[in-house]
N, C-alpha and C positions, 0 to 999 in steps of 0.2 A: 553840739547837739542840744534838743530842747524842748521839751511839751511847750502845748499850745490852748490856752484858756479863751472861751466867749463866754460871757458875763452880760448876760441879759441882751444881746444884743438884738437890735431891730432896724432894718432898711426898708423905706417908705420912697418910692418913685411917683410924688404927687398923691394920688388918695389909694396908690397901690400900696399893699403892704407884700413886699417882696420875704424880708424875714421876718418871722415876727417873736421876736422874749426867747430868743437859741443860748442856751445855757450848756455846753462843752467842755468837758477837760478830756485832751487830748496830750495820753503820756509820750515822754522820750522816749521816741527808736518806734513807735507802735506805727502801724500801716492800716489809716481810718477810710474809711470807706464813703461818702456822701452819695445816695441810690436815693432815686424815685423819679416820677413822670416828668415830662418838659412841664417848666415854668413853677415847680416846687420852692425852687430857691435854694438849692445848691450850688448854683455854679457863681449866686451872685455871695453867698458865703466865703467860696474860696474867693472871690475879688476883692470881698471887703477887709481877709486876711492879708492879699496882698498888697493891697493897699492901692487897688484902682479903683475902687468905691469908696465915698466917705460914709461914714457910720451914724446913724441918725440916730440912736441911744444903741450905749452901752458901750463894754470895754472889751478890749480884744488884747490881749497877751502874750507874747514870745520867751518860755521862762516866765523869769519872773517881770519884765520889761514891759511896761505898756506901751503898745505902738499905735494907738488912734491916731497921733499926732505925726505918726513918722514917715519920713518919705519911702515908698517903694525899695527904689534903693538900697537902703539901708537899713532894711527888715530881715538882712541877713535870709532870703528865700531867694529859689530858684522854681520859675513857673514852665511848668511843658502845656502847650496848647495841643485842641484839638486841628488846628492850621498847621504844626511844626512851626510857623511864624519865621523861615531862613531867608535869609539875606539871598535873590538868585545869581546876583555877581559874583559873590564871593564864592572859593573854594571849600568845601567840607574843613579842613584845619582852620580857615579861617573865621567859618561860623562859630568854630567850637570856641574858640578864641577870642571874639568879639569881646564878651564879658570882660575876659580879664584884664584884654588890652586899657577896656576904658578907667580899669582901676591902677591903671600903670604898675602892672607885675611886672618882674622883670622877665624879659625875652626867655630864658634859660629855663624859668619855674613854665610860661608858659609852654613852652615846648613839653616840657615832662607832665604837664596835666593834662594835655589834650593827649597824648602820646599813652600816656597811663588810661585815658579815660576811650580812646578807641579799640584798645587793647582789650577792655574790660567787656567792651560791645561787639567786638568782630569786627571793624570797622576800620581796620588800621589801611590797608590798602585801597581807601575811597578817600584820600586826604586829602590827594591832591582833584577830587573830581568837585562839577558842580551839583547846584542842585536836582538840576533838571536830568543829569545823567542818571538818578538815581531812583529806586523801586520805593514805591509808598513807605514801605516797609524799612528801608535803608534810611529813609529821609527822617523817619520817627527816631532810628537810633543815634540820627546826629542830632534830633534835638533832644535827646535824653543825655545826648552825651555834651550838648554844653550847657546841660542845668548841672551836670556829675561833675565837670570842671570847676563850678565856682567852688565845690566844696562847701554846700550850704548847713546850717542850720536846719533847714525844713522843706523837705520836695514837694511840690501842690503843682496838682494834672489835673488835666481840665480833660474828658474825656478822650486821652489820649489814641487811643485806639480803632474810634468810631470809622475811621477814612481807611483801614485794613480789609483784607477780604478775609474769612472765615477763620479757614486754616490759619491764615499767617499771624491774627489773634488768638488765637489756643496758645502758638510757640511765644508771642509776644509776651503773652501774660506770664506763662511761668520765666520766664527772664526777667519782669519784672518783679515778680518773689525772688528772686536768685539775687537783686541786683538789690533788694532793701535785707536781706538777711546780709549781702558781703559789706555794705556801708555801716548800717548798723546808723542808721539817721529816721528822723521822723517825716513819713509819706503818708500825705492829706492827697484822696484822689475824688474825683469827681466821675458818675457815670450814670444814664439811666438803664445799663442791662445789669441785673440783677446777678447773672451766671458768673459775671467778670465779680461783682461785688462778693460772691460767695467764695468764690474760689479764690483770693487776692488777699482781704481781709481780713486783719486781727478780729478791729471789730465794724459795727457798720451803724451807720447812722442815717434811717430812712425818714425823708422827707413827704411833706404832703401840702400843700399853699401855703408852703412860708414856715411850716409848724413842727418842731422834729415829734414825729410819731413814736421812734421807739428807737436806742441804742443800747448795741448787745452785740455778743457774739454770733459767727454765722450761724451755731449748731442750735443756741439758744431762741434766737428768730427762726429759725423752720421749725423747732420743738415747740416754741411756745410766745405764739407772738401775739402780743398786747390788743390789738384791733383787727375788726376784718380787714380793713386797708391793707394793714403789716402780712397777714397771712395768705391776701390775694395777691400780694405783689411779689413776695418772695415764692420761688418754688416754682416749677419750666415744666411742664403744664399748669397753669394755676388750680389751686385748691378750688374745690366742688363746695358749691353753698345750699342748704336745702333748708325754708322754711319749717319748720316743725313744731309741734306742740308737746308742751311737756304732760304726759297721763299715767296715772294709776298712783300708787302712794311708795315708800320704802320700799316693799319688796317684790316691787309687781311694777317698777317705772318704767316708760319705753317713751322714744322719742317718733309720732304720730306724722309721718310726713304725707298723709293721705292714701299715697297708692303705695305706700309701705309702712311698719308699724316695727320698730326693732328696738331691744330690749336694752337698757342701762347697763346695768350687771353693776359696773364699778361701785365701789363704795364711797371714792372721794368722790367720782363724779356724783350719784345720787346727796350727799351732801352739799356739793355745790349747786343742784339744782331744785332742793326742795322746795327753795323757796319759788319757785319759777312754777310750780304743778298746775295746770290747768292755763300758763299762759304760752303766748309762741315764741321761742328763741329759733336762733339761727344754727345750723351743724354745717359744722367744716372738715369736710374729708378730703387728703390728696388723694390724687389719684394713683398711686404707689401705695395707697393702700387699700386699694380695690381689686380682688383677684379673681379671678376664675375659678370655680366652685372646686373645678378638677385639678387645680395645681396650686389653690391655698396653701399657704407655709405653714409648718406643725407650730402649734406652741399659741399660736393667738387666739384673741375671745373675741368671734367671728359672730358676724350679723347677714343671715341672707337678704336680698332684695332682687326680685324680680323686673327684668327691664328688657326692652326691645335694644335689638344692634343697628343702627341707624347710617354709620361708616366706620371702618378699619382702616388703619394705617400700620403698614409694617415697619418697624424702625431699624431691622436686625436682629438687636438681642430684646426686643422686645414687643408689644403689640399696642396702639393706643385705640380701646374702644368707646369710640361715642354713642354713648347710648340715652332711650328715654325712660322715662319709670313717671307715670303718669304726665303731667305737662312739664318734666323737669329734666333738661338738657345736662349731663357729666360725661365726665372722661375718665378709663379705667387704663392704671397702665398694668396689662399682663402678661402672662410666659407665654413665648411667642409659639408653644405647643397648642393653642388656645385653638378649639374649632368652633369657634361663633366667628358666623357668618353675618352677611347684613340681611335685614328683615327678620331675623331667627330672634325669637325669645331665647332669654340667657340666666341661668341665677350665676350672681356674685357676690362674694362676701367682704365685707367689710369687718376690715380690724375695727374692733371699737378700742383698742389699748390707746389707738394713737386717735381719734375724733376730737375736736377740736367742738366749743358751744360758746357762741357771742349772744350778747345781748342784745334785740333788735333795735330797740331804739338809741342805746347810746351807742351800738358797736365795739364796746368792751368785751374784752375777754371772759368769760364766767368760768369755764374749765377749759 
C-alpha cells in the first residue's frame, strides 16, 4: 500500500498547459476523487501518474519512491479505463489473468487470484465467457477485476462508469466503496459527475484549466466551498447566483438584489461583509435551501422573496421550482405539498443560515 505525492507538477502539450503547479498528497488506503468539466486536466493527471505521460516539471511520488523516471510497469499501479480496454478473444479468466501471466506468476497463484478476485465481484460463473457475451456492466467488473488481481499498490479509474446506464451506476458505485473499504488500498478515481464524486469520496479534488480549485472533503465542499466555480459545480441542481449589493451599516445590513432586498441578521456574516457596504458581491443559495413559505422548516433565519413560478417539475419526494424574481432565473427544491402553480406569484423563504457571498471580481469566497 502507498500514498501518492505531486510536487509542483505541470504538463504542457505545445503552448497548452494541460496541468499546471498540481501540489497533492494523497494518503495510504484514502479514495481521491479528481471532478470537474472536459478538458480540466484530470484525466491527464492520472496519466502522468501512471506513467503514460511524461511530466514537463515536477515530481510525482509512490511512497516514498520517485517515479518520473519509471516505467509504467513497474509503478506497482493498476489502471481501469473508461473502454474496459479487454482483449475480445480472450476468455473473461483470461483477461483477468493477462497481467499476471506476463509477470511469470506461477500458474497456481494465478488461478487463486483471479478465482479470489471474481469471487469478490460476482463474476465467477462468466470465466469461461467472452467479451462480447457480456452486459456493459459485467464487462466493467472484469476489468475491475484484473486491476484487483495484480494486487497493486494504487487503483486509478479513468471514469469508469461513464458507458453504464443509470441504475446500473448507483449499484456500481456503492461496490466500488465496498470493494476500496475490503482491500484497504489507495483509489485515485477520475470523473466529471460530481454525484459519483460525492458519494465515493474520502476526499475530492476539483479541477478547473489545468488548476486544482479546492481539496477537501465532500461535506466541506458543499458547506463551504472556496470559489463560485467550487460551489456551481458541486451540488445537482446547481447553487443559485444573485448579484447584489451590500447596504445599510451593522445593524440595519441587507443584501439589495433589486427586486428583492433581504436582511443579514448573521453576526459573522456582517463582519465578513462590512467591508464590502455600498459595493456588489455575489449570494449563492442552493436550492435545498429555498422553501415554500407554507412548509419552511422550524428553527431557521429565513428571508422572504417574492418571485413568479415559471415551470414545475415533480421529482416524487420532492418539487423543483423555477422561478423569476425580477430578470433573475433560480430553482427552489420544495415539499412536494407545494401549491404553486406556473404563472402564480409565490413567497419563498430562504435560509439565510446556509447563504453563501463570493467576491465579484475575484470569485473568492467572503462568507
Amino acid at each position: 500500500m502507498a500514498s501518492v505525492t505531486f510536487e509542483h507538477v505541470t504538463k504542457r502539450f505545445g503552448d497548452v498547459i494541460a496541468v499546471n503547479d498540481l501540489s497533492i498528497e494523497i494518503a495510504d488506503k484514502e479514495f481521491l476523487v479528481f471532478v470537474g468539466p472536459s478538458g480540466c486536466g484530470k484525466t491527464t493527471s492520472l496519466r502522468l501518474l501512471a506513467g503514460l505521460e511524461e511530466i514537463t516539471e515536477g515530481n510525482i511520488f509512490i511512497g516514498d519512491r520517485l517515479v518520473n523516471d519509471v516505467a509504467p510497469k513497474d509503478r506497482d499501479i493498476a489502471m481501469v479505463f473508461q473502454s474496459y480496454a479487454l482483449y475480445p478473444h480472450m476468455s473473461v479468466f483470461d483477461n483477468m489473468a493477462f497481467g499476471l501471466k506476463l509477470r511469470k506468476t506461477s500458474k497456481s497463484e494465478v488461478t487463486r487470484r483471479v478465482r479470489e478476485g471474481a469471487a469478490m465481484l460476482g463474476i465467477e460463473e462468466l470465466l469461461d465467457r467472452k467479451p462480447k457475451q457480456l452486459s456493459g456492466g459485467q464487462r466493467q467488473r472484469v476489468a475491475l477485476g484484473r486491476a484487483i488481481v495484480r494486487e497493486p499498490s494504487v487503483f486509478l479509474m479513468d471514469e469508469p462508469l461513464s458507458n453504464l446506464d443509470a441504475k446500473l451506476r448507483v449499484a456500481t458505485r456503492a461496490e466500488l466503496s465496498r470493494l476500496h473499504q475490503r482491500l484497504e488500498t489507495t483509489f485515485i478515481y477520475v470523473t466529471h459527475d460530481q454525484v459519483e464524486a460525492m458519494t465515493m469520496g474520502t476526499r475530492i479534488t476539483v479541477m478547473r484549466d489545468g488548476i486544482l480549485q479546492q481539496i477537501d472533503t465532500p461535506h466541506t465542499l458543499y458547506s463551504k466551498p472556496a470559489n463560485i466555480f467550487v460551489a456551481g459545480f458541486i451540488g445537482s441542481p446547481a447553487m443559485n447566483f444573485f448579484d447584489v449589493t451590500v447596504t445599510g451599516n451593522r445593524e440595519d445590513m441587507a443584501l439589495d438584489g433589486g427586486s428583492f432586498k433581504i436582511p443579514v441578521g448573521n453576526s459573522a456574516a456582517v463582519d465578513a461583509l462590512e467591508a464590502y457596504t455600498g459595493k456588489q458581491v455575489v449570494l449563492g443559495v442552493r436550492p435545498e435551501d429555498i422553501h415554500d413559505v407554507n412548509f419552511a422548516p422550524p428553527g431557521i433565519r429565513p428571508a422572504t422573496v417574492t418571485a413568479k413560478v415559471d415551470v414545475t417539475e415533480l421529482m416524487g419526494n420532492e418539487v423543483y421550482l423555477y422561478l423569476i424574481s425580477g430578470n433573475k432565473n433560480f430553482i427552489a427544491r420544495v415539499d412536494p405539498r407545494t401549491s404553486a402553480r406556473v404563472g402564480q406569484d409565490v413567497n419563498v423563504i430562504i435560509n439565510m443560515d446556509n447563504m453563501h457571498v463570493f467576491d465579484r471580481d475575484t470569485e473568492l469566497a467572503i462568507y
